[in-house]
Structures are given as structure tokens and as C-alpha cells.
N, C-alpha and C positions, 0 to 999 in steps of 0.2 A: 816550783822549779822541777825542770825533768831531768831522769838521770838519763847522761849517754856517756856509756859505757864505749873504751874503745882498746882496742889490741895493741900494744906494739911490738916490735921486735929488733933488739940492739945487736948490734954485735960488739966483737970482742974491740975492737978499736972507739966505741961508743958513738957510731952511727945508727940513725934507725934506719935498717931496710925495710920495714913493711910495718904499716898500721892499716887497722881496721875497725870502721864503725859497722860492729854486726846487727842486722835488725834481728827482736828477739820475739817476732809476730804469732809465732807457732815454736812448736818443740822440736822441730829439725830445718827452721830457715837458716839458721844459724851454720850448718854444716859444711856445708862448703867455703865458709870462711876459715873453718877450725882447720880441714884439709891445707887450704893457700898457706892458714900461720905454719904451720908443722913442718911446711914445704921450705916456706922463709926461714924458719930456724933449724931446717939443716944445714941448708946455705951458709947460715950466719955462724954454725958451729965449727967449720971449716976454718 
């Protein structure tokens, strides 16, 4: 079994606005996912 890891992001009324499956191929593919989620939860902080 493989694991796939994935992001989500709720907000305050308990919808998800933004999920993500990050590939984790190298030490910074990952990065510009983590950027989008940060972006989606500030959104979602509002």
C-alpha cells in the first residue's frame, strides 16, 4: 500500500476550498503547493 498524503483546507462554515495531492519527488517540489495552501487559508480565514 502507498501512502498519498493530501492537503486540505476548511473553512469556517466546514467547506473544503482547496485540497492537494503534493508530489514529494525532491526536497522543494513540494513548494509551490505549500505557497497555493497558505494562500487558500487565508481566504478561508476571513
Amino acid at each position: 500500500m502507498e501512502n498519498h498524503p493530501t492537503w486540505f483546507v476548511i473553512d469556517r462554515g466546514g467547506t473544503i476550498t482547496y485540497a492537494a495531492q503534493p508530489a514529494f519527488s525532491s526536497r522543494t517540489s513540494y513548494v509551490g503547493d505549500v505557497d497555493l495552501m497558505l494562500e487558500a487559508l487565508r481566504k478561508a480565514a476571513r
